[in-house]
GUDOBA-257094 format. One record per residue (C-alpha): residue number from 1; y, x, z. Coordinates in Angstrom, 3 decimals, m for minus. Layout:
REM GUDOBA-257094
(NUM (Y X Z))
...
END
This chain:
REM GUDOBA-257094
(1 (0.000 0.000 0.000))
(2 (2.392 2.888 0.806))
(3 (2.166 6.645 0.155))
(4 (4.065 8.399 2.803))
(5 (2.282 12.038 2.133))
(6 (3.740 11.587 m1.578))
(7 (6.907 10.724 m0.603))
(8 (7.036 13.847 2.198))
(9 (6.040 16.000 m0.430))
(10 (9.000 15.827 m2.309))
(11 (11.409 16.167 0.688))
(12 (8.675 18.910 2.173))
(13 (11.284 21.348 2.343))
(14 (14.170 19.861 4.037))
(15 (11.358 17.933 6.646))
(16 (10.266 20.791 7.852))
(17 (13.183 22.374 8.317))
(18 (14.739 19.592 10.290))
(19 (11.259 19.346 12.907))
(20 (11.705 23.377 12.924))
(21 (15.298 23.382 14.168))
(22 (14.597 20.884 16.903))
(23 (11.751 22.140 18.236))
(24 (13.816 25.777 18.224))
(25 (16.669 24.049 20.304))
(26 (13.796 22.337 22.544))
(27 (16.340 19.240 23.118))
(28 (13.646 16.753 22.379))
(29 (15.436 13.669 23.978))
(30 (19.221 13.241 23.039))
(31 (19.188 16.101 21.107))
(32 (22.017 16.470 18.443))
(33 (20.377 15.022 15.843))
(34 (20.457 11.495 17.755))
(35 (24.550 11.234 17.328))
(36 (24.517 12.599 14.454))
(37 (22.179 10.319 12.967))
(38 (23.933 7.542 14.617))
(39 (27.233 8.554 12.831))
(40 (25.729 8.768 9.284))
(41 (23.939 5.842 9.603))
(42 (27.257 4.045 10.825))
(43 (28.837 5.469 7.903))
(44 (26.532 3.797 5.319))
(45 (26.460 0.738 6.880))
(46 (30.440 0.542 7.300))
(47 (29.829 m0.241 11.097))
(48 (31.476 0.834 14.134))
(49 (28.560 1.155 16.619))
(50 (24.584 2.231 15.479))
(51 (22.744 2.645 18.850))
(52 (19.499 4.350 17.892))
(53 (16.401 3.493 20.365))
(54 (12.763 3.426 20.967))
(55 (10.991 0.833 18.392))
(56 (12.320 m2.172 16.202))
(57 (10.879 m4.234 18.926))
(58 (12.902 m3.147 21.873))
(59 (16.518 m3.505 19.264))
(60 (15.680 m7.395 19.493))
(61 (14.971 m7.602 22.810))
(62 (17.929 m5.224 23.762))
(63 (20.266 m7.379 21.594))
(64 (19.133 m10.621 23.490))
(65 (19.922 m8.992 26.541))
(66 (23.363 m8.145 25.724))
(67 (24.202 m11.603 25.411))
(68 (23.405 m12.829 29.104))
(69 (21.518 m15.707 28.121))
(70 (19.929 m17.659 30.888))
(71 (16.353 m18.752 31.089))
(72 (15.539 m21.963 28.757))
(73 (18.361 m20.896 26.747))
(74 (17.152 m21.696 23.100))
(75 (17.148 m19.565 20.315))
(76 (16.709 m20.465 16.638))
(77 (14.152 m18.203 14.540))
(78 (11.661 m18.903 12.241))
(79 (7.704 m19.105 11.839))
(80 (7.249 m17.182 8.627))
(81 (8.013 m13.456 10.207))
(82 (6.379 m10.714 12.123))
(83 (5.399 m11.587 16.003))
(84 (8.092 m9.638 17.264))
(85 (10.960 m12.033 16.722))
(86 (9.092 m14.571 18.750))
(87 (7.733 m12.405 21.208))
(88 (11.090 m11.122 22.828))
(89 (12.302 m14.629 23.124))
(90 (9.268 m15.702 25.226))
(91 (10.020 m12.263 27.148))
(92 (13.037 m13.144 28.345))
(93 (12.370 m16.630 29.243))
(94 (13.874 m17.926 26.476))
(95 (13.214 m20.700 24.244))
(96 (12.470 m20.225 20.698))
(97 (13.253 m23.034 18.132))
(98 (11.587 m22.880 14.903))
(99 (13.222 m23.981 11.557))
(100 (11.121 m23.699 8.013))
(101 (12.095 m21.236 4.998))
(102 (13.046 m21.856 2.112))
(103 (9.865 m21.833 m0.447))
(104 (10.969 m19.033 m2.820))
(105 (12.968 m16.638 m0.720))
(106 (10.834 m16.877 2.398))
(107 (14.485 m16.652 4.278))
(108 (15.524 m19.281 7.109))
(109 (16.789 m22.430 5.095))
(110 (20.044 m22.696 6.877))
(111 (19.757 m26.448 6.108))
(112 (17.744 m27.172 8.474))
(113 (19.784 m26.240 11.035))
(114 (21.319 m28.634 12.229))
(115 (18.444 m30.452 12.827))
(116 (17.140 m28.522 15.749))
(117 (20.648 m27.478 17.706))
(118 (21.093 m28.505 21.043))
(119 (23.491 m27.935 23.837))
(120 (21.310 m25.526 24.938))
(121 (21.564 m23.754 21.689))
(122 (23.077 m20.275 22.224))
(123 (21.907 m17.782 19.517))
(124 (20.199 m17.891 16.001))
(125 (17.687 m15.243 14.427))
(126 (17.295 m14.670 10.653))
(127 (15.046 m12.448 9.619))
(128 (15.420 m10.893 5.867))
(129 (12.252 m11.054 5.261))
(130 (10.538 m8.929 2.259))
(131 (13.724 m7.239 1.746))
(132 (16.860 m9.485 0.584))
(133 (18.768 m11.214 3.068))
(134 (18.899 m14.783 4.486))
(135 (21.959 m16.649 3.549))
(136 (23.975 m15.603 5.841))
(137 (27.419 m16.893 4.862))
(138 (25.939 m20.477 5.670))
(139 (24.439 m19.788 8.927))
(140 (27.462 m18.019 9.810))
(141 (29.649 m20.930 9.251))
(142 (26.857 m23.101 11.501))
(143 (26.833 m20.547 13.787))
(144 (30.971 m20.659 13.847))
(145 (31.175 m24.348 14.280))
(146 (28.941 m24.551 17.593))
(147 (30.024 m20.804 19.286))
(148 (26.585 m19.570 18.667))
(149 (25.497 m15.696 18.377))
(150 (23.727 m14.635 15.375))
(151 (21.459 m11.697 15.464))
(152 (20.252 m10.391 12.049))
(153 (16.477 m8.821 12.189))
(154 (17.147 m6.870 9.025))
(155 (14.221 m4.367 9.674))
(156 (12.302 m5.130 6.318))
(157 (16.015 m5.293 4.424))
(158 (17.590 m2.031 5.671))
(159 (20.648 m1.307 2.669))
(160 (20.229 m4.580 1.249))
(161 (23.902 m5.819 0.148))
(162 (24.995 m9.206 0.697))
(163 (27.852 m10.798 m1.368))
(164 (29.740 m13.492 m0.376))
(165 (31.059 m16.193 m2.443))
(166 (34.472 m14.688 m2.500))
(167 (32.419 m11.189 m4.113))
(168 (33.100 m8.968 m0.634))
(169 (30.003 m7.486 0.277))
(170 (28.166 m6.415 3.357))
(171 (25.079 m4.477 3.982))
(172 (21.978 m6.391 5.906))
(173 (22.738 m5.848 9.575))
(174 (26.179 m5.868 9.732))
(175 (27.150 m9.230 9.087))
(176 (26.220 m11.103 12.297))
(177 (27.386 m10.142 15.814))
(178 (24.630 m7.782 15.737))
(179 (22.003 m6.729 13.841))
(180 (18.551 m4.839 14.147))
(181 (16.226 m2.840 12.480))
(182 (13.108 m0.770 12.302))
(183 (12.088 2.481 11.196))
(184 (8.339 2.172 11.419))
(185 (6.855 4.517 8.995))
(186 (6.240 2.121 6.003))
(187 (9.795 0.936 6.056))
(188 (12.326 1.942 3.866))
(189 (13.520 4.336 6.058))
(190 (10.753 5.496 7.722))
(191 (10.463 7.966 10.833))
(192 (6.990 9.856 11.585))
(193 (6.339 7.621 14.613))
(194 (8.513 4.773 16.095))
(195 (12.656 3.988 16.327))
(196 (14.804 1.207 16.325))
(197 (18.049 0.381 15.931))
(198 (20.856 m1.510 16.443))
(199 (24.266 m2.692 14.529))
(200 (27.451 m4.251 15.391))
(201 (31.077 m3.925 14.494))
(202 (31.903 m5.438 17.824))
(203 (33.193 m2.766 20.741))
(204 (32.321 m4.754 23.847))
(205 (28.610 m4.990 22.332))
(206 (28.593 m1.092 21.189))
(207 (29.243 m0.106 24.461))
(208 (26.719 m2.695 25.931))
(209 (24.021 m1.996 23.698))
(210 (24.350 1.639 24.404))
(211 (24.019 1.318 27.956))
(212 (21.350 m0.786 27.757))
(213 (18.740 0.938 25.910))
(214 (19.439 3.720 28.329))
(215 (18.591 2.120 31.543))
(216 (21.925 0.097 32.058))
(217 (23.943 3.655 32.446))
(218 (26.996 3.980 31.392))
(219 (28.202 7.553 33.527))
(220 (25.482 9.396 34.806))
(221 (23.581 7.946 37.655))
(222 (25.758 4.459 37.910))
(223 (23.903 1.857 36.167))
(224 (26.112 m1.195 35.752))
(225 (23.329 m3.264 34.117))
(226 (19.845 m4.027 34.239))
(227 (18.772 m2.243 31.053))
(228 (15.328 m0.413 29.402))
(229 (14.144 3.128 28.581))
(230 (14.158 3.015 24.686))
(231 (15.642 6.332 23.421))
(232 (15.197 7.659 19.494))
(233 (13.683 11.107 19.985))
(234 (15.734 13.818 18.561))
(235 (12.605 15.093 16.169))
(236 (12.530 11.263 14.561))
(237 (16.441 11.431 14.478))
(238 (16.303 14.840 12.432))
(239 (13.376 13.483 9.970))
(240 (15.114 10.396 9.837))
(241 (18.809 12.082 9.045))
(242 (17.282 13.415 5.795))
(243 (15.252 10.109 4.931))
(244 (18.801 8.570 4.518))
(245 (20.067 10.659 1.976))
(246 (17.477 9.733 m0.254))
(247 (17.693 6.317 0.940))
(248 (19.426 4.605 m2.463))
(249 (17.366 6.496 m4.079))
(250 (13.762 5.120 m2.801))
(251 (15.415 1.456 m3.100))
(252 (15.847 2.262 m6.459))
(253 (12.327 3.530 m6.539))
(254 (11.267 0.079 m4.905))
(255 (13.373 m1.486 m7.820))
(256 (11.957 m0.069 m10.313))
(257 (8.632 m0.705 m9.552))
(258 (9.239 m4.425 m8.618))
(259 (10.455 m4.792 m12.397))
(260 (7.557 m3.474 m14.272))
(261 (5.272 m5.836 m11.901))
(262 (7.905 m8.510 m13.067))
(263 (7.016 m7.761 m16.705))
(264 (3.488 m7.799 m16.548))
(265 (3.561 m10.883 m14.205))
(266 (6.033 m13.279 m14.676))
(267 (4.596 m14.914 m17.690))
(268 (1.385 m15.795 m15.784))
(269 (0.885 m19.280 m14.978))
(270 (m0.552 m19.108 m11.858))
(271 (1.501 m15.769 m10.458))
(272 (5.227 m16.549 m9.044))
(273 (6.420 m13.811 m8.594))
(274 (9.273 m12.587 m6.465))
(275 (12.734 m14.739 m6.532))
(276 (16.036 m12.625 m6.374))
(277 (18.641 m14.257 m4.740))
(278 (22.090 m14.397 m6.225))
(279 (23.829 m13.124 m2.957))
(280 (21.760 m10.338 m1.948))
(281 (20.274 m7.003 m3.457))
(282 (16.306 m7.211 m3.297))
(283 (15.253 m3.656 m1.495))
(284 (11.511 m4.753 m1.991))
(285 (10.090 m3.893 1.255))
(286 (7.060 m6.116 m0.199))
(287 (6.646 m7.194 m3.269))
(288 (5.041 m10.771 m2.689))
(289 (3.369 m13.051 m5.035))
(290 (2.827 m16.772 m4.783))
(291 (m0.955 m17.769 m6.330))
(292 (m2.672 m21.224 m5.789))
(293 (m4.035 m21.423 m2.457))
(294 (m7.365 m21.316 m3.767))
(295 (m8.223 m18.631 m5.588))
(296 (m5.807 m16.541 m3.429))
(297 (m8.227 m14.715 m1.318))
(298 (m10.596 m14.092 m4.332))
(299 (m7.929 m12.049 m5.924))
(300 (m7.482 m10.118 m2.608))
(301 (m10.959 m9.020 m2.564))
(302 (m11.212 m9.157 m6.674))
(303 (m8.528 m6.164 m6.083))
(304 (m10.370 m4.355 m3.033))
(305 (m13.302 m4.233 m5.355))
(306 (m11.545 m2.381 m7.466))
(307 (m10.067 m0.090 m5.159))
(308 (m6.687 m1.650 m4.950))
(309 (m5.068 m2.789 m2.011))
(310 (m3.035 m5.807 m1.080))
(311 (m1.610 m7.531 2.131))
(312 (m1.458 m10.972 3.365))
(313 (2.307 m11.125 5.237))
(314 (1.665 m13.184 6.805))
(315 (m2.177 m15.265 7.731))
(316 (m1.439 m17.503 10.509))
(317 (3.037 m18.780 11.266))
(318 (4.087 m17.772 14.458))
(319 (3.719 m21.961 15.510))
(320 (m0.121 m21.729 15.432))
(321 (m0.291 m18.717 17.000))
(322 (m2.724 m18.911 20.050))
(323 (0.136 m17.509 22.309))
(324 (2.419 m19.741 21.244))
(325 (0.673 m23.328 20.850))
(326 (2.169 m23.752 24.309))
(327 (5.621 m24.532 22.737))
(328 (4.607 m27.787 21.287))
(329 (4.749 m27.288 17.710))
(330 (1.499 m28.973 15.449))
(331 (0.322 m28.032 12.288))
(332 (2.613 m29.896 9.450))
(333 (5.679 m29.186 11.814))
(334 (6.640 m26.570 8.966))
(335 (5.576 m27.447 6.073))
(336 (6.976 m24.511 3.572))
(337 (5.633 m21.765 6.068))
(338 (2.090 m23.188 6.197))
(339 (1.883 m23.151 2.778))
(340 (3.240 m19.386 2.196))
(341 (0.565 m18.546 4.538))
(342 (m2.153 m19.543 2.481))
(343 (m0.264 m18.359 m1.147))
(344 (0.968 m15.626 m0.595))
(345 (m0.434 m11.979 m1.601))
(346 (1.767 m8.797 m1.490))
(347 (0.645 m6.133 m3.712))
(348 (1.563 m1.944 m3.275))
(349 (4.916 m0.933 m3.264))
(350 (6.434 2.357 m2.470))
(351 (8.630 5.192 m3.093))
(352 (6.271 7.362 m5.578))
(353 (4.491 4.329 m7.736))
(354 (4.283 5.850 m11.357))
(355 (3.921 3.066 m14.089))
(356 (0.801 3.719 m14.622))
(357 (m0.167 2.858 m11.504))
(358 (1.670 m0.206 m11.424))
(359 (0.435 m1.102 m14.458))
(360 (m3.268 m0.588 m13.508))
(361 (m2.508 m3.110 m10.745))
(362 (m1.349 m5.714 m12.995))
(363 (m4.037 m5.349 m15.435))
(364 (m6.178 m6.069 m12.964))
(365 (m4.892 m8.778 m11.994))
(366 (m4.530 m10.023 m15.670))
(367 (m8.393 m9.469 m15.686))
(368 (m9.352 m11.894 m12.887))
(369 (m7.678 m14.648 m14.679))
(370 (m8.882 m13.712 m17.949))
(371 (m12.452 m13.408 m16.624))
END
């Protein structure tokens, strides 16, 4: 699905390099590379604050803590995303509110919104999933008329650009009060282990965030809030700091590859492949198909037999979940999610995918229709 020894190869150099000079300076935790990396990464988001920490996990949970919500305080989300956006809502004694996608973008439908708000409604979660972003500039303006936070989980869109309908432009992240991502190695900006981090534009949440991920300490030794122990290590910060000069350059990579898929695809009857939003870029974290629900799985292993791999992202939504059934939600509740779940196939997508490997994977799947 990903080749991160191809893509180190071609950055071998300047990797190495990087690892050497921290582990020469032996300042393994909050090492230079940490504030540096911070500051570039500010830089190419255009934000004021990046506060780098432990996993893409502990950036959502730190983010809900900055906002002192109160137990039973509900937060919107969706079904159709990775556990973790659930999870740290159900952490911190909140409670999560689930609205549907929207069928072809997999993104929060911002129209069902107002459905679900309450008056104990404090915060809203979109997730860009795949890698384009969620129509923000309409749950903004929900999130505007009822005083509501909006955290972005942007960690499978990071450098995504999102245009509003007045042509300004914003990078995924950046647009809500805060935003969050991952650098999990199979991201597009991958570490060699775990980080995190988080976005805002916002000073009093800069300095909050910061504090927080660092055991609520602010000076040395005081601790004005109850905070975590999630710290980027300065060896990920260093790998990571050259990672993001080639980062425009893997998303076209990701581009690239998503468009001779498109060409061997898209006039399949039974494939739908990826939609493209007209406000946001399309990073192609994943490059998802949409198949019948019932010859789905016999592609997946019609593939594997062939030695090609492919994901389902994602099996089960988060409503059906064993560790959530407890919230009330029944299947049907979400109609467009269920039915991803079962369509849905995402095929190999990465930084070093020649054509001919791409088109090896199409042909393939050309041949189980054809046979």
């Amino acid at each position: 699905m990903v080749d991160l020894h191809g893509q180190y190869l071609r950055i071998k150099e300047e990797i190495n390099a990087a690892i050497q000079k921290v582990i020469d300076s032996s300042a393994f935790i909050k090492g230079g590379d940490v504030r540096l990396f911070q500051e570039e990464l500010s830089a190419y988001m255009g934000v004021a604050h990046t506060i780098a920490c432990g996993n893409g996990t502990d950036a959502l949970q730190v983010a809900m803590m900055a906002l002192d919500l109160q137990p039973g305080d509900e937060v919107i989300t969706t079904p159709y995303t990775f556990i973790a956006t659930i999870e740290v809502i159900r952490l911190l004694r909140l409670k999560p509110v689930l609205v549907d996608v929207e069928p072809g973008t997999f993104n929060m439908d911002p129209e069902k919104l107002e459905d679900v708000y309450t008056e104990r409604t404090r915060a809203i979660v979109p997730v860009h999933l795949f890698g384009q972003c969620a129509n923000m500039e309409a749950i903004m303006a929900f999130a505007g008329k009822y005083g509501l936070f909006v955290i972005e989980d942007s960690a499978q869109a990071l450098g995504a650009l999102y245009t509003y309908s007045d042509g300004t432009q914003q990078r995924a992240g950046t647009i809500g009060h805060m935003g969050i991502t991952s650098f999990f190695p199979s991201k597009n900006l991958g570490a060699f282990g775990d980080g995190g981090a988080l976005f805002t534009r916002n000073d009093h949440f800069g300095r909050r965030l910061a504090s927080l991920v660092n055991h609520g300490m602010q000076k040395r030794y005081f601790y004005d809030h109850v905070g975590v122990n999630s710290r980027l290590d300065t060896l990920q910060a260093a790998i990571l700091r050259v990672k993001l000069k080639h980062l425009d350059e893997y998303h076209l990579a990701r581009q690239r590859t998503a468009d001779w898929y498109d060409d061997a695809l898209s006039g399949m009857a039974e494939v739908q492949t990826p939609v493209r939003s007209a406000f946001s870029t399309h990073i192609f974290h994943q490059y998802t198909i949409q198949l019948p629900a019932e010859i789905r799985d016999d592609l997946k292993r019609w593939l594997q037999e062939k030695g090609i791999p492919s994901m389902i992202y994602y099996p089960l939504p988060l409503h059906l979940q064993g560790a959530y059934l407890d919230l009330g939600y029944r299947a049907g509740d979400f109609p467009v999610s269920e039915k991803l779940c079962k369509k849905v196939l995402s095929l190999p997508m990465h930084t070093e995918m020649e054509k001919e490997q791409a088109d090896h994977i199409s042909g393939a799947i050309q041949s189980f229709f054809n046979s």
